[in-house]
N, C-alpha and C positions, 0 to 999 in steps of 0.2 A: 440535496434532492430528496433523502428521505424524510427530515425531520418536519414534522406536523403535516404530513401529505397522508394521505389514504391511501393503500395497498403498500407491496413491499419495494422499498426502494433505496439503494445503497445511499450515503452521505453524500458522494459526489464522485467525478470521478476527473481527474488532470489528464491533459492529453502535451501530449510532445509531436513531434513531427513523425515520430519514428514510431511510440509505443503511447498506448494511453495505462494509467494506472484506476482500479477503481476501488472506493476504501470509504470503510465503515468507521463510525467515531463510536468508541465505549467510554464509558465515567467511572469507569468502575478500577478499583486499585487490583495489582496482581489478575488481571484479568485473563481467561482460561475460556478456549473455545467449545462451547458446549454442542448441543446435535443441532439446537434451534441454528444457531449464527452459522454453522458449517453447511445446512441447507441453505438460510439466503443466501450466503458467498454466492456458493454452487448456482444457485436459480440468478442474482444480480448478474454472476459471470458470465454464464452461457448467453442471458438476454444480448445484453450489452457489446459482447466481444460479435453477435451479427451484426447490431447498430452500428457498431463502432465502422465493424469493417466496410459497412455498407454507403453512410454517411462520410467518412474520412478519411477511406484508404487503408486505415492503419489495422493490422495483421495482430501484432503484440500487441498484445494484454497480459497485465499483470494486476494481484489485487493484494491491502494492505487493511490490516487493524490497525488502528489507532488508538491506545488505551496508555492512563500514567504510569500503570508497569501490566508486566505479563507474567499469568503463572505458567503452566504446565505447555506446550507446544504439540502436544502429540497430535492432533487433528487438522494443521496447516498443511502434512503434507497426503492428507485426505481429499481435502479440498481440491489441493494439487492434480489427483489423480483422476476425478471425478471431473472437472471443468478445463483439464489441460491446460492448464495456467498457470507461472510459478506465483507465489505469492511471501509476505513479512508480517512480521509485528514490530511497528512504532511505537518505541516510547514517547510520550508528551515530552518528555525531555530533549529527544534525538528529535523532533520535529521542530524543536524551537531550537535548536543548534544548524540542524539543517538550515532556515531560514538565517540564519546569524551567519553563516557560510555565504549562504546565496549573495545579502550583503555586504559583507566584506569583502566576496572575491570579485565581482560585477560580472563585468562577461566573458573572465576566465572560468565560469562556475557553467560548468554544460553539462545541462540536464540530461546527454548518453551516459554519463556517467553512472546517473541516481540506477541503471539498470545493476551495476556490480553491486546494490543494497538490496537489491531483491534477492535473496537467494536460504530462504525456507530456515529462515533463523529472526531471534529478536535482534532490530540494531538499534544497535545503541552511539552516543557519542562516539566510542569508540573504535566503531567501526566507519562512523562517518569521516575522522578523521584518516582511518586506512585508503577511504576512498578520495578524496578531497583535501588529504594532508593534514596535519599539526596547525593548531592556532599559534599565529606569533608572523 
């Protein structure tokens, strides 16, 4: 949604039946949220979480970084506070495990679940397997 569009506009946003998530893509390594990106959240959040409820029913909202690693965490749960919304940091890694989950398990893999990875921390592999179990 945001990329090469005019004004500001989150990356995209996934919706489930239950919750929609909406989430930014960064390129950057160790990537650390600064005052700029904790304003759009905040302004994507608030737009979006009327749309959302307005168009689709859906109440929950949640929103996610996407970047190949994460530095410092302290302003996720600013965001949080400001826009009512819990929100994560994705590693590239944990999203491409994520989908390698999705396939493997097929439609034992229910996306209520992805909600126990939202919870105001980076996930990692690690935690996806807490939520989704061990490969093998």
């Amino acid at each position: 949604m945001g990329y090469k569009k005019e004004g500001e506009y989150p990356d995209g946003i996934i919706y489930s039946k239950d919750f929609a998530v909406i989430y930014d893509c960064k390129n950057r390594s160790d990537y650390f949220l600064d005052a700029k990106d904790k304003r759009a959240m905040v302004n994507y959040v608030q737009y979006a979480k009327r749309r959302i409820e307005e168009q689709r029913g859906i109440s929950k909202v949640y929103f996610a970084f996407i970047a190949p690693s994460h530095g410092k965490v302290e302003n996720l749960s600013d965001i949080e506070k400001e826009s009512s919304t819990k929100g994560a940091l994705f590693t590239s890694e944990a999203m491409l495990y994520l989908l390698f989950k999705k396939l493997s398990m097929g439609r034992s893999f229910l996306l209520a679940d992805f909600e126990r990875l939202v919870s105001s921390r980076i996930v990692t592999t690690r935690s996806i397997e807490e939520v989704y179990g061990e490969e093998g």
